[in-house]
C-alpha positions as CSV (number, residue, x, y, z in Angstrom):
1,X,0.0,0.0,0.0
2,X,1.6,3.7,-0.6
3,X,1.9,5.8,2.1
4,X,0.2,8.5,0.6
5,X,-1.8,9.7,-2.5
6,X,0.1,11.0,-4.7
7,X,-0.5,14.3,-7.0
8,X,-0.4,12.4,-9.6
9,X,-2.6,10.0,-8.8
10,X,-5.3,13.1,-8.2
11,X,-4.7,14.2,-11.6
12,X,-4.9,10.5,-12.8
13,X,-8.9,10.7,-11.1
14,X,-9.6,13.6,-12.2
15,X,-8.6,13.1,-16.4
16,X,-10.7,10.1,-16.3
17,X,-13.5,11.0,-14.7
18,X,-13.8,13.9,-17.0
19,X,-13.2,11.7,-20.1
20,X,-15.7,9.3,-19.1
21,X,-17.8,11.5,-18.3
22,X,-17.4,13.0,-21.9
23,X,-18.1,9.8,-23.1
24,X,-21.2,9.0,-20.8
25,X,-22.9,12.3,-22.1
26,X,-22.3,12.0,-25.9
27,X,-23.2,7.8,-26.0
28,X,-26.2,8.8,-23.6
29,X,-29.5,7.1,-24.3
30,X,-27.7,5.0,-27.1
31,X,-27.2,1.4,-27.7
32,X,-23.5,2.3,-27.6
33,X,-24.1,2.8,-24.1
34,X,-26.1,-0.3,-23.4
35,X,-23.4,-2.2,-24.8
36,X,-20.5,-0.7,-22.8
37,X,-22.8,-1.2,-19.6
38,X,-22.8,-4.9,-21.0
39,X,-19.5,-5.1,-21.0
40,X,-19.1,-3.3,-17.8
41,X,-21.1,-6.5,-16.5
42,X,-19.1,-8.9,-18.4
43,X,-16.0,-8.0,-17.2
44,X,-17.1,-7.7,-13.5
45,X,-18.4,-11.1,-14.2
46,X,-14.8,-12.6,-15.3
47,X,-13.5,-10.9,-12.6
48,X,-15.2,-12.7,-9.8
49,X,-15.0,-16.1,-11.9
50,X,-11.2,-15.5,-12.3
51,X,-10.4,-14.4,-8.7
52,X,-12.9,-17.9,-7.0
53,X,-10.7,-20.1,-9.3
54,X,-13.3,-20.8,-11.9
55,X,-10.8,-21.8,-14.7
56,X,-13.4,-22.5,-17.6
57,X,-15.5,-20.1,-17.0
58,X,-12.8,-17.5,-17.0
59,X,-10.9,-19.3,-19.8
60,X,-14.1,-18.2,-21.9
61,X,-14.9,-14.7,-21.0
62,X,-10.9,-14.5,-21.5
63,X,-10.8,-16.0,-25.0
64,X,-14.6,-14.2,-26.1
65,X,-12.9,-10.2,-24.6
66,X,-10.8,-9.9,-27.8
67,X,-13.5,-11.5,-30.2
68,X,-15.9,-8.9,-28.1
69,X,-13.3,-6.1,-29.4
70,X,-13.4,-6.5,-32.8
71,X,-17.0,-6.8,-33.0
72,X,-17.4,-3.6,-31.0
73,X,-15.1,-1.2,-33.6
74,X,-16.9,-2.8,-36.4
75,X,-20.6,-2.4,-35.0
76,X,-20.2,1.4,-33.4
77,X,-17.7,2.4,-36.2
78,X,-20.1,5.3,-36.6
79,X,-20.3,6.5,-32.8
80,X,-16.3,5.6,-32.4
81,X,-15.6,8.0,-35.2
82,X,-18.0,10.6,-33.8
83,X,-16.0,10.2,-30.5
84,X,-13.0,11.0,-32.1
85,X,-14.4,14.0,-33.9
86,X,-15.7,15.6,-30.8
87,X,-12.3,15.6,-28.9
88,X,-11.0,17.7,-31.8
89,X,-13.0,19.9,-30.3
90,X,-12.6,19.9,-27.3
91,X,-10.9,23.9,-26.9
92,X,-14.3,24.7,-27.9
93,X,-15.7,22.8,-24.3
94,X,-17.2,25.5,-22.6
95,X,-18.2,27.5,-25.0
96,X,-22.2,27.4,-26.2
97,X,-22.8,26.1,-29.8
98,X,-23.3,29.0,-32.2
99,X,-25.3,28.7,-35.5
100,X,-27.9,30.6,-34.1
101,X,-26.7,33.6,-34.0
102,X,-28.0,35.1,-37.4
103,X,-31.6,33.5,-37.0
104,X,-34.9,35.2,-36.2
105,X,-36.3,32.3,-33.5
106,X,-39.2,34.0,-32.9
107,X,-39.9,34.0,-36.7
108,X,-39.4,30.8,-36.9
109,X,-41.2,29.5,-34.1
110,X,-44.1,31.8,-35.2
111,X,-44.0,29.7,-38.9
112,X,-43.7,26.4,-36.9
113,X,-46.8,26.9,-34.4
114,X,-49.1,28.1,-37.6
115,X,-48.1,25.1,-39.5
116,X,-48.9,23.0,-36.3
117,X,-52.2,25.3,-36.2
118,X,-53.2,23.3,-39.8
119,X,-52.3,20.0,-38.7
120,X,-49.0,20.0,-41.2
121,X,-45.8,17.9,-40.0
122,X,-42.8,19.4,-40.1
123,X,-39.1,18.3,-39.2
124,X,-36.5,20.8,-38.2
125,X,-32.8,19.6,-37.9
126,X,-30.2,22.7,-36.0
127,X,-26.7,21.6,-36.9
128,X,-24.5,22.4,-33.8
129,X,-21.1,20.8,-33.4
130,X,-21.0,17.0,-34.5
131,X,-21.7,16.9,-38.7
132,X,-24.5,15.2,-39.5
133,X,-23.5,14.5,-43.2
134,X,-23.3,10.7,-42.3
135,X,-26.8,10.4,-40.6
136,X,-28.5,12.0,-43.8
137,X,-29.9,10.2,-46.6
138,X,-31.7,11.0,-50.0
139,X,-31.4,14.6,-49.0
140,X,-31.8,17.4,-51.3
141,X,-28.8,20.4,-51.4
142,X,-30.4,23.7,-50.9
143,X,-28.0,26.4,-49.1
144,X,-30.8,28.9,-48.8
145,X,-31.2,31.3,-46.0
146,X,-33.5,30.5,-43.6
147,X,-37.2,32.4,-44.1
148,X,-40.1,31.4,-42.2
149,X,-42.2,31.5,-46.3
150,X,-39.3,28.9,-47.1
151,X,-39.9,26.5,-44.6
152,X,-44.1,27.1,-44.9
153,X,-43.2,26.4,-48.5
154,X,-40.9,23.1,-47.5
155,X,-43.3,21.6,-45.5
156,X,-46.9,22.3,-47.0
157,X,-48.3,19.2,-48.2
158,X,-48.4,18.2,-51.5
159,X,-44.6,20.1,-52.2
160,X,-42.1,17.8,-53.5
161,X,-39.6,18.4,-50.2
162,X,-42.5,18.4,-47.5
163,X,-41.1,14.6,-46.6
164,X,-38.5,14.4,-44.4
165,X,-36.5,16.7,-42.2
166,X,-34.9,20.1,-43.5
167,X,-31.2,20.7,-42.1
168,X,-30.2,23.8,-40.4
169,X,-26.1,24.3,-40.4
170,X,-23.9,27.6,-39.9
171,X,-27.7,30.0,-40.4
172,X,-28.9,28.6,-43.7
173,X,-31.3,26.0,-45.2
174,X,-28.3,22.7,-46.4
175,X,-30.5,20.2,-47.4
176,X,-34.6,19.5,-47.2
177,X,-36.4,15.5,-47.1
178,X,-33.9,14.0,-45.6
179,X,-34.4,10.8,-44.3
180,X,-32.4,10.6,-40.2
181,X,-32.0,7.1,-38.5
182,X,-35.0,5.9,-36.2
183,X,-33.8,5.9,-32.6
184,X,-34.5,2.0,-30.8
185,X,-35.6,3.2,-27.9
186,X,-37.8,-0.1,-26.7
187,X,-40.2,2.5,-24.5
188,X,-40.6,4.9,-27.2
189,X,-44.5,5.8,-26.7
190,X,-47.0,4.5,-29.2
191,X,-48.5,7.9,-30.1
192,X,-45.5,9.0,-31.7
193,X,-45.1,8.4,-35.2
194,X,-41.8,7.9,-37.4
195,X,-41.5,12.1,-37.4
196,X,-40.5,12.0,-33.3
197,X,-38.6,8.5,-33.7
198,X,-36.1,10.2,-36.3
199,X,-36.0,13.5,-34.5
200,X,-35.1,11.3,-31.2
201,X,-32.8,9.0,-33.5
202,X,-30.4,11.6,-34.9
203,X,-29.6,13.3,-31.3
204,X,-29.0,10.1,-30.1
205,X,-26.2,10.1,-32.0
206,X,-25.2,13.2,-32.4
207,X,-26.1,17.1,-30.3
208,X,-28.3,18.2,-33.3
209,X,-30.8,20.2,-31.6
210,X,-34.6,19.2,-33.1
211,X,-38.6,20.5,-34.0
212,X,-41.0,18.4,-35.0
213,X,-44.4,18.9,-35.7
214,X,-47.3,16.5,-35.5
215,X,-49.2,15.9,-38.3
216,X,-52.2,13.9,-36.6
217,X,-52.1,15.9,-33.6
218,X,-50.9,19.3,-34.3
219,X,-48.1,19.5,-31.2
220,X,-44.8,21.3,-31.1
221,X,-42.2,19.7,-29.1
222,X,-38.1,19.7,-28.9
223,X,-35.8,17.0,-29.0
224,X,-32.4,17.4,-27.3
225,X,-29.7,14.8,-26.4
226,X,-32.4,11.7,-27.5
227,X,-35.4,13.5,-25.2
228,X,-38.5,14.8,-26.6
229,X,-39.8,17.8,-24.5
230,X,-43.3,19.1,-25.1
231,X,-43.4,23.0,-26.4
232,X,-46.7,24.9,-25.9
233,X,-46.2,28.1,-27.2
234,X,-43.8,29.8,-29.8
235,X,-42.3,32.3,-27.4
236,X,-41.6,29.1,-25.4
237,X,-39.8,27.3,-28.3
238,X,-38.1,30.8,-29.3
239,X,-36.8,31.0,-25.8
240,X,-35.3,27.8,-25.9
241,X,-33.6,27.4,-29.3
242,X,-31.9,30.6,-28.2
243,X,-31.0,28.7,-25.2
244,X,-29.9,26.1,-27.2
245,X,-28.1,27.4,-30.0
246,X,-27.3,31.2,-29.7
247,X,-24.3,32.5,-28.6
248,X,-23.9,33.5,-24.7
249,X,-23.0,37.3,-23.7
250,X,-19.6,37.5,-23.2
251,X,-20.3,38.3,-19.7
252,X,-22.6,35.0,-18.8
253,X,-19.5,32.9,-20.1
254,X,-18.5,32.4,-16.2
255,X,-22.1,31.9,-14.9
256,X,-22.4,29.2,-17.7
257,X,-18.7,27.8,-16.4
258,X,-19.9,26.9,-13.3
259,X,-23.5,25.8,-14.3
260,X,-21.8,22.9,-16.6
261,X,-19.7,22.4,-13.2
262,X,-22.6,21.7,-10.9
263,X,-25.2,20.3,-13.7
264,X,-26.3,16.4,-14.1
265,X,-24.5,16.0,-10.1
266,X,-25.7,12.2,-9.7
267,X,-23.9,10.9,-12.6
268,X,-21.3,12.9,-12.3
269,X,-20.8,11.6,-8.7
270,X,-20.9,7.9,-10.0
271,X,-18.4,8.2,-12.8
272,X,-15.8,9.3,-10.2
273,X,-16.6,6.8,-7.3
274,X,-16.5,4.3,-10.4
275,X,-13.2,5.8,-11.5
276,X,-11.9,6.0,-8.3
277,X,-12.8,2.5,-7.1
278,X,-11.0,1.0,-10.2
279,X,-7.8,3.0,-9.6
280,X,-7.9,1.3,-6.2
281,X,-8.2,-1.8,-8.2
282,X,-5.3,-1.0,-10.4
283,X,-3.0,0.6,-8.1
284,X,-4.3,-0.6,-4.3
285,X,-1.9,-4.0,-4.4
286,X,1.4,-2.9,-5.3
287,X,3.9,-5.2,-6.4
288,X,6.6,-4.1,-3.9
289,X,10.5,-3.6,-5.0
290,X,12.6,-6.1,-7.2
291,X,15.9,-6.0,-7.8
292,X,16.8,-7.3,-11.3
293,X,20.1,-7.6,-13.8
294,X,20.0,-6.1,-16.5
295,X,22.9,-5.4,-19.6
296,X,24.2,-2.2,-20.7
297,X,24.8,-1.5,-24.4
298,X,26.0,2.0,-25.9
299,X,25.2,4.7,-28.5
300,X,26.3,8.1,-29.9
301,X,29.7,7.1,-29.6
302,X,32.1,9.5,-31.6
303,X,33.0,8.5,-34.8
304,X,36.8,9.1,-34.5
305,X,37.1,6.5,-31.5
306,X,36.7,3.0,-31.3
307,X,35.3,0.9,-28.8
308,X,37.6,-1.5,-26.7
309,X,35.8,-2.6,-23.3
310,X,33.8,-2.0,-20.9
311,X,33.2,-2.9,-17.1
312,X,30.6,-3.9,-16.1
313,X,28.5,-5.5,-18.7
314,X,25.6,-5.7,-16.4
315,X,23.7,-3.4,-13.3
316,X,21.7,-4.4,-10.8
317,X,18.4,-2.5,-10.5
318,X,15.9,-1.5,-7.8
319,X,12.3,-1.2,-9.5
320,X,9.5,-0.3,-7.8
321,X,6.2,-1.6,-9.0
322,X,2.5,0.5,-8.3
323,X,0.6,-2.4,-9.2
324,X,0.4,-6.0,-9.2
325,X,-1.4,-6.1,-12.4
326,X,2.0,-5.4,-14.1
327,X,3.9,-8.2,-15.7
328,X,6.7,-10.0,-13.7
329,X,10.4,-8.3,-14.2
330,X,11.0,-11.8,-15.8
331,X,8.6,-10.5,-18.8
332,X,10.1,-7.4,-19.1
333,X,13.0,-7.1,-21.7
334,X,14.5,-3.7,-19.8
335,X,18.4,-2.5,-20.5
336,X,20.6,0.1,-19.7
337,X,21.3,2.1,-23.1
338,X,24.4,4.4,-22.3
339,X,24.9,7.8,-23.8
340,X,28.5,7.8,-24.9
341,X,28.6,11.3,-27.0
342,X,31.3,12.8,-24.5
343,X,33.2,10.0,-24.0
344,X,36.8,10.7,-24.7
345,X,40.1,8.6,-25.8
346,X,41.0,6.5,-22.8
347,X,39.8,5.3,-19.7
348,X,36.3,7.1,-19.4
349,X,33.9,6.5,-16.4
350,X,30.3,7.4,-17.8
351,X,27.3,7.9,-15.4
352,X,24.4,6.0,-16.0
353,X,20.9,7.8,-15.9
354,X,17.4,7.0,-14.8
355,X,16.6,8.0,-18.5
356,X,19.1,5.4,-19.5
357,X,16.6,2.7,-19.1
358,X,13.2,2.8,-20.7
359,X,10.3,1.5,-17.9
360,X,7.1,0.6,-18.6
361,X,4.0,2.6,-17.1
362,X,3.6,2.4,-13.1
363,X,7.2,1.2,-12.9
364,X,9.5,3.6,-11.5
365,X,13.6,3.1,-10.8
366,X,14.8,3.9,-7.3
367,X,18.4,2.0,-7.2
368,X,21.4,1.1,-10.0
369,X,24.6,-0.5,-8.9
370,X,26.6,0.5,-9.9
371,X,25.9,4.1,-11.2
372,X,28.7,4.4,-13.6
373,X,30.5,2.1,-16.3
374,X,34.3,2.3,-16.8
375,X,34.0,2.3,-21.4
376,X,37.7,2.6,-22.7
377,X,38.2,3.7,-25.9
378,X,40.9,4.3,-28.5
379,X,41.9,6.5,-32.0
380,X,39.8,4.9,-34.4
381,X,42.1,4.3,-37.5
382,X,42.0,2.6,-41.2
383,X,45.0,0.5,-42.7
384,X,45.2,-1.3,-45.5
385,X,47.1,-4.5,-45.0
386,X,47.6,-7.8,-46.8
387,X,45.5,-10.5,-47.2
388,X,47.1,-14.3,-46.2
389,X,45.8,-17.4,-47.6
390,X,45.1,-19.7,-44.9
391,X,44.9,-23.5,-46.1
392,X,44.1,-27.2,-44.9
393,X,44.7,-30.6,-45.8
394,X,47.5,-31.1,-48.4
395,X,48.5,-31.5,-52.2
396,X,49.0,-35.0,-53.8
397,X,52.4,-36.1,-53.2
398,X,53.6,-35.9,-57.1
399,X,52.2,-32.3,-56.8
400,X,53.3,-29.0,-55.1
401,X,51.9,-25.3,-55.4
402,X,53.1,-23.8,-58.0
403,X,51.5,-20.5,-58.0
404,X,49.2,-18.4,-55.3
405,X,47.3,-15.1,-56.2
406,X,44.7,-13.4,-53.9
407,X,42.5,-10.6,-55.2
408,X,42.3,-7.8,-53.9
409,X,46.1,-8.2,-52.6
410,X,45.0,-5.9,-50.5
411,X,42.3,-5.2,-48.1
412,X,41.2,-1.7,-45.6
413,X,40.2,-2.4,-41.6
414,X,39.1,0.2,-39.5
415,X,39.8,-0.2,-35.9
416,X,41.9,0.5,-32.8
417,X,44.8,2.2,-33.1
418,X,47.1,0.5,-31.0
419,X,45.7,-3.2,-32.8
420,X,47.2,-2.0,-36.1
421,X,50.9,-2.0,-34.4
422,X,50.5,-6.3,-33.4
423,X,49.2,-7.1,-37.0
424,X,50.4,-7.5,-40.7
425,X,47.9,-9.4,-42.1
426,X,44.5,-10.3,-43.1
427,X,43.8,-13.9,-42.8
428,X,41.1,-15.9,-45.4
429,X,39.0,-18.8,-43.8
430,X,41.0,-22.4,-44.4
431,X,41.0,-23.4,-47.6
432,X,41.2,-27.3,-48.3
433,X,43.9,-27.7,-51.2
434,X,43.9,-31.8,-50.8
435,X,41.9,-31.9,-54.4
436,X,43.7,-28.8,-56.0
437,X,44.9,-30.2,-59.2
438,X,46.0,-28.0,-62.2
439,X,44.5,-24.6,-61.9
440,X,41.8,-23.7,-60.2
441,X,39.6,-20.5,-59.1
442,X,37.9,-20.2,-55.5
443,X,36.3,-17.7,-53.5
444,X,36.7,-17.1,-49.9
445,X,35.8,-15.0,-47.2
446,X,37.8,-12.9,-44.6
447,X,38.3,-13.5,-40.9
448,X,38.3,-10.6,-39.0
449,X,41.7,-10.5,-36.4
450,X,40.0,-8.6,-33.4
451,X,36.0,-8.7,-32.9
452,X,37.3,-4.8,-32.5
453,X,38.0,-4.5,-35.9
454,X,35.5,-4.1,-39.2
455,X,36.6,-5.3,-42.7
456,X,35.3,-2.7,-44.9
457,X,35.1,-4.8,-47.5
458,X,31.8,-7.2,-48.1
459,X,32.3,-9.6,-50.8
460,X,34.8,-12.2,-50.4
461,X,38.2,-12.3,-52.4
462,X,39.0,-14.7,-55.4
463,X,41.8,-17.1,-54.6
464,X,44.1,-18.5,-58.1
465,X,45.6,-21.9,-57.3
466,X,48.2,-23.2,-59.9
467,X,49.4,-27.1,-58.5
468,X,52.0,-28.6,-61.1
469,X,53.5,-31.8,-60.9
470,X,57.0,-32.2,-58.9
C-alpha cells in the first residue's frame, strides 16, 4: 500500500473522470451505451470467476474479450468515429454552440406553431457541433437562407420536399427530405409516429438540436440529447432554441462555467466513485521492489574512437512496481542504453541515468549499482594490410603449389589504433587444397583478427591456385 496519495494520482482521477464522463454524455440514451454497460457487467463477471478459481469459465470470457473487441469497432464504427471528432473539439468545451446567431427564432417559431395550427408535420434539424453528413440520406442540397415563407413552403403538403426533415447548419437551409435514422428506444411511446422516432434517433447520435411537428395531432415539441420535451407556445420554443443554439453574452461565459460544473450531479458523482474505485483496483496491491540484472549496451559514440571494453556488462536495479497487475520483471526485456557522446580517448567513467533505461508505465527506478560504467576507448584508425591465404589438408604427393594469387592483394580495416601495431595481415577462412589439381579459381571469405575491428570490404576475395606436378 503507498503511504500517501500521490499528485499524480489526483490528476490521474480527475482526467478520467472527465473523459468518461465525456463519453457518458455523448453515448447517452444510445445502444453504444447499453453495450458498454454490457460489458461493464461482463468484465465484473470474469473478474469474480477469475479471482474464485473458476478456470473454464474464465478461460471463456478470456478467449470471447478480444473477439468482443473487434466486434465492438466494427458495430459502433459510426459512434467511435464521432467520439474521435468531438475531442477535436474539445478547446471549444465551454463555450455554447453558435449557428444561431444570425436567425430570427421567434420567426421561426411563429412559422412552426401556424403550420402546427393546420395539422402539417414538419421536421427541423439545427446543426451544432458534431456533422451530421453521415446520418442523412436521400437529401436534397439547398444552401438557402432561412425564411419562415421557405420553410411554410418546404413543408406544406403536396410540395415535392415536405417529406423528411430540413437541415439547419452555420444559419442557412443545407438540405430538405432527408431521411435521419430511427432511434431504438424499446419505450418509445406508441403515439408518436416515425416524425418523433427520427428527430429522437439523430440526437441520439449526435447534439443536433430538433422541432418536430405533429401531423395527426398538431403539437410542437423539442428533441435534445435523444429527449423529446413538449413545447406549448412559440415564445416558449423561441426561448429555448436561443438557449440552445445562440451564442452567450460574453459576460454569462463564467455563470455558464460553473452551471456545466454543478449540472447532471448524480452521474457525475458515480463516474468518479467508479473511476476511483478501479484505480484502487489498479494501483491498491502494489507489487513491492525487485531487484533485477540487467545489460548495458552503448550509442552516440564518436566517430573518430573505437570501442575496446567495458566494465561492467551488467547493473543491478531497484524497481518499484505501483501495481500487481503489471507483468513479472521476468517478462520485461529492460536494459541500460548508455549515452557515450562525450566519452573521450582513454579510460572514461560514464554515469548511468534513470533516462538510460526505458520502464514501462507504473514502474519507476529507485536504485542502480553501480551508477557508472568504466568504457575505454581508442583512435579509431584505417589501414590497409595484406591479405594471407590460410589453407588445410594437403596437395597429392607428385604435386606442389606452383603459384598463389589473392584478389584484392590488398584489403582496408578500420579499428583500434594501438591493434594495427600487433598485426600485418588479413587472414582468409582455411582453404582445403587436398583436391587442388592444375588450376583452379575459388572464392573465400575474410576473418576478421579482433572482434574490434571491421573489414570494410563485403564480398569475399578470389583465390588463383596453380598445382603442377613435382
Amino acid at each position: 500500500m503507498s503511504p500517501a496519495i500521490r499528485p499524480q494520482d489526483i490528476a490521474d482521477i480527475i482526467i478520467m473522470s472527465f473523459l468518461v464522463y465525456l463519453l457518458y454524455t455523448w453515448f447517452r440514451n444510445t445502444r453504444a451505451l447499453q453495450v458498454v454497460i454490457g460489458l461493464l457487467v461482463l468484465g465484473l463477471i470474469y473478474v469474480v470467476t477469475k479471482n474464485l478459481g473458476l478456470l473454464m469459465t474464465s478461460w471463456v470470457f478470456q478467449e470471447l474479450g478480444t473477439v468482443l473487441f473487434v466486434l465492438i469497432i466494427v458495430i459502433f464504427q459510426t459512434e467511435i468515429r464521432q467520439a474521435l471528432y468531438r475531442f477535436s473539439l474539445l478547446s471549444n468545451l465551454f463555450e455554447r454552440p453558435g449557428n444561431g446567431g444570425r436567425l430570427d427564432f421567434m420567426a421561426l417559431s411563429t412559422e412552426i406553431f401556424s403550420l402546427a395550427s393546420v395539422r402539417t408535420g414538419a421536421l427541423l434539424v439545427f446543426q451544432r457541433r458534431d456533422h451530421l453528413d453521415e446520418y442523412l440520406l436521400h437529401g436534397v442540397p439547398l444552401d438557402s437562407v432561412v425564411t419562415p415563407q421557405l420553410l411554410g413552403t418546404i413543408f406544406r403538403n403536396g410540395t415535392p420536399l415536405h417529406d423528411g426533415a430540413a437541415v439547419i447548419a452555420d444559419g442557412r437551409i443545407t438540405q430538405a427530405s432527408c431521411h435521419l435514422p430511427l432511434s431504438v428506444k424499446a419505450e418509445f411511446p406508441h403515439h408518436y409516429g416515425t416524425r418523433h422516432r427520427a428527430a429522437i434517433g439523430i440526437t441520439e447520435r449526435s447534439d443536433a438540436v430538433v422541432v418536430v411537428v405533429s401531423e395527426e395531432r398538431g403539437e410542437v415539441s423539442l428533441a435534445v440529447e435523444g429527449e423529446l420535451q413538449p413545447v406549448h407556445t412559440a415564445e416558449q420554443l423561441s426561448e429555448k432554441l436561443v438557449m440552445l443554439l445562440a451564442l452567450p453574452a460574453p459576460e454569462a461565459v463564467s455563470v455558464s462555467v460553473r452551471e456545466r460544473l454543478l449540472r447532471d450531479p448524480l452521474p457525475k458523482l458515480s463516474i468518479v466513485l467508479l473511476v476511483i474505485i478501479c484505480w484502487a483496483v489498479i494501483t491498491a496491491r502494489q507489487g513491492g521492489i525487485v531487484s533485477m540484472t540487467i545489460p548495458i549496451k552503448f550509442h552516440n559514440l564518436p566517430d573518430n574512437l573505437a570501442f575496446m571494453t567495458s566494465t561492467p556488462e551488467e547493473v543491478e536495479v531497484r524497481l518499484k512496481f505501483f501495481s500487481s497487475l503489471i507483468d513479472s520483471p521476468k517478462h520485461l526485456d529492460l536494459v541500460a542504453d548508455v549515452n557515450l557522446a562525450r566519452v573521450k580517448e582513454g579510460a572514461n567513467h560514464v554515469p548511468i541515468h534513470g533516462e538510460d533505461i526505458k520502464l514501462p508505465l507504473g514502474v519507476t527506478l529507485t536504485e542502480i549499482r553501480p551508477g557508472a560504467v568504466k568504457v575505454i576507448t581508442d583512435r579509431k584508425v584505417r589501414r590497409d594490410l595484406p591479405v594471407r591465404l590460410k589453407t588445410r589438408g594437403k596437395l597429392p604427393s607428385n604435386f606442389h603449389l606452383k603459384k598463389v594469387r589473392i584478389e584484392p592483394a590488398k584489403v582496408t580495416l578500420e579499428g583500434p589504433a594501438h591493434f594495427f601495431r600487433q598485426v600485418s595481415a588479413v587472414d582468409t577462412e582455411e582453404l582445403n587444397i587436398e583436391n587442388f589439381i592444375g588450376d583452379s579459381r575459388v572464392e573465400v571469405g575474410l576473418v576478421p583478427p579482433s572482434p574490434q575491428v571491421r573489414i570494410l570490404r563485403q564480398a569475399p576475395v578470389l583465390v588463383r591456385v596453380s598445382a603442377a606436378k613435382r
